[in-house]
N, C-alpha and C positions, 0 to 999 in steps of 0.2 A: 152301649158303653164306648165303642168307637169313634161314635157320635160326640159325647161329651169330652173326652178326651180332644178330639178333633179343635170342639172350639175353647176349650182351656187353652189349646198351645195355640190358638189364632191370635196376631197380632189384635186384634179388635178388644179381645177379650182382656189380654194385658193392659191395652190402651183405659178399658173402663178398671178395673180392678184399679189403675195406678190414679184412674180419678177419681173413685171412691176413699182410696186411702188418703189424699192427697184435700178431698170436703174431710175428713174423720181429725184430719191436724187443722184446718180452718176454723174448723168449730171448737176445738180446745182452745187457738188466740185466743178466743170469742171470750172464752170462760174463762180463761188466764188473767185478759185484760177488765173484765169484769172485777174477778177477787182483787186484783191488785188497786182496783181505783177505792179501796178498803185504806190504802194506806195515805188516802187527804182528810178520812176522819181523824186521822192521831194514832198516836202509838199504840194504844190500848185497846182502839178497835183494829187494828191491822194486827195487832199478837194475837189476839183472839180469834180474826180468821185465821192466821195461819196455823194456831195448835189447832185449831179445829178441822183443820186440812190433815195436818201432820196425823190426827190421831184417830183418823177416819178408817172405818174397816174396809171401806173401799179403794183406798188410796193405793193400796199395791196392786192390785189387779186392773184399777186405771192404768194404771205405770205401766202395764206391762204390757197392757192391750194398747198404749201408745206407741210405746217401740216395737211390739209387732209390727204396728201402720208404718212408724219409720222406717223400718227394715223393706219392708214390701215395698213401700214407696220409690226407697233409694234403688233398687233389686229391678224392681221394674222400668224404673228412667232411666236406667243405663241400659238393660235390655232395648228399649223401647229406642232410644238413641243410636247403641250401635245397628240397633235394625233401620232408621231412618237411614243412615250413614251409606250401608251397603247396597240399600235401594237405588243412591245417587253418589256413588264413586266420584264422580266428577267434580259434584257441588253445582253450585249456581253462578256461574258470569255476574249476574247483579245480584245483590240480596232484596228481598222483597220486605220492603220495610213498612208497607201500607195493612190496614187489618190490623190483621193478628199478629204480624210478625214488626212490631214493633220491637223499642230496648227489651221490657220484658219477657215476653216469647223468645228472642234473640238470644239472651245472654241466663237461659232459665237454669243451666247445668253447673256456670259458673256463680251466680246466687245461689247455687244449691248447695255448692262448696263453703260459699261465707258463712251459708247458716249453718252447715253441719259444723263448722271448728268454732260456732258461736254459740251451739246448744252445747259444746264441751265445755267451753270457759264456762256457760251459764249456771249448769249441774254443779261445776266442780267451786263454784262461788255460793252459789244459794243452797245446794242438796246437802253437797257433801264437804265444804268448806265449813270451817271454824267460824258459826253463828253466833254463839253464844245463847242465852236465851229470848233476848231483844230481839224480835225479827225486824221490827223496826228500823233499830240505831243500828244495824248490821246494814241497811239496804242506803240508809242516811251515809253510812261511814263512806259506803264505798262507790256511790255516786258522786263524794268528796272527793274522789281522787279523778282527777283531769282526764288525765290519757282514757284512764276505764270508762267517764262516761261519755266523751267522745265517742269510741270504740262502742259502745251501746246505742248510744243514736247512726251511725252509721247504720249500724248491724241492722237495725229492727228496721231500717228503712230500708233494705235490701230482704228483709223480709216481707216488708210490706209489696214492695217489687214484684216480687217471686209472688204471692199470695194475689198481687192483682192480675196474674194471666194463670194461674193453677185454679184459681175460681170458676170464670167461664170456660175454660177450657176443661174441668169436670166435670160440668153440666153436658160440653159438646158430647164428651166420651159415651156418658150413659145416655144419650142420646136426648138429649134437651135442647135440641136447635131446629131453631124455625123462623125464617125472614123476621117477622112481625115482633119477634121478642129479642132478636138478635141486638138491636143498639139496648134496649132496657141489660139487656146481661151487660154487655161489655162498662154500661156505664156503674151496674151495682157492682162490679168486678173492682172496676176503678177505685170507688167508695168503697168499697172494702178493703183495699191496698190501701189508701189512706190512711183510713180509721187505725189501721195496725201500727201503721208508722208512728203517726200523730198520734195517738193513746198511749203508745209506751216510750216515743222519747219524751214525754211530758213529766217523768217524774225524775229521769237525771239533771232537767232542766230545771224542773220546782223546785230539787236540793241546793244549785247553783242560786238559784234567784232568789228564793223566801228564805234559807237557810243563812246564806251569807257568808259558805264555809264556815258555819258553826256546829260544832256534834251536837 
């Protein structure tokens, strides 16, 4: 028992926990951007996946096992952070910007803050904002509005950021690194930051472009 206790409170342990939880929200993008590429068939296939989302018996217990991951996640990168911190009081004379500690890696705490006041707007627009029954012309409506889909292609691309160094670097955690595979991760890392970006600012973009500011 002291054993296990032992390596729960080991920084190693937290390190992988926070990159498991950290693959459990990559893998939802995955399925997020998936359903939503539902909404270049038309209104009626994008309202139909989404009641069919809405009205799934598994949907709150998804919900819930997400914010659990969110919770731990966030819980554990500031653990994990201020324990990096007090390791090196000092800091570093040069920052080491080669690797891993690129922008991403660099700036992962402050991306973490964009997305968290970006999953709030997000909830509080699509969850629990006044939809109507059109999820559609709801998503249309308000990709109309400038500032908001500005503000959405930023965002996601500062997810996509975050998402291209939290990738390989949860693989590092739970121990999946090894010379020979190391450039293969960091480049599917990369292509996955992408993909995230590029997938979801495509469709404030599509409203602007094929729409023509039209409801």
């Amino acid at each position: 028992m002291n054993r296990l206790i032992t390596v729960i409170r080991s920084s190693v342990f937290r390190k992988c926990l926070m990159g498991l939880t950290g693959l459990g929200w990559c893998g939802f993008l995955l399925v997020h951007l998936y359903g939503n590429l539902f909404f270049y068939a038309g209104a009626e296939a994008f309202h139909d996946y989404s009641e069919h989302l809405v009205e799934s018996p598994f949907i709150v217990p998804m919900e819930i096992g997400l914010l659990v991951l969110l919770l731990l996640h966030v819980l554990l990168g500031v653990a994990v952070t201020l324990e990096n911190g007090k390791a090196r009081p000092q800091g570093y004379a040069v920052k080491n910007r080669k690797g891993e500690r690129g922008i991403a890696a660099s700036t992962m705490i402050y991306s973490g803050i964009v997305i968290g006041f970006f999953l709030v707007l997000h909830l509080r627009h699509f969850k629990f904002g006044e939809r109507g029954e059109n999820f559609y012309a709801a998503m249309v409506e308000l990709f109309r509005q400038p500032i908001y889909a500005v503000w959405y292609v930023l965002a996601v691309c500062v997810v996509g950021l975050h998402s291209s160094h939290a990738f390989q670097s949860a693989f590092r955690s739970i121990g999946f690194e090894h010379p020979k595979f190391g450039p293969t991760l960091r480049r599917v890392s990369r292509l996955f930051g992408w993909l995230i970006a590029v997938g979801f600012s495509t469709f404030p973009i599509w409203v602007f472009v094929f729409r023509g500011g039209q409801p």
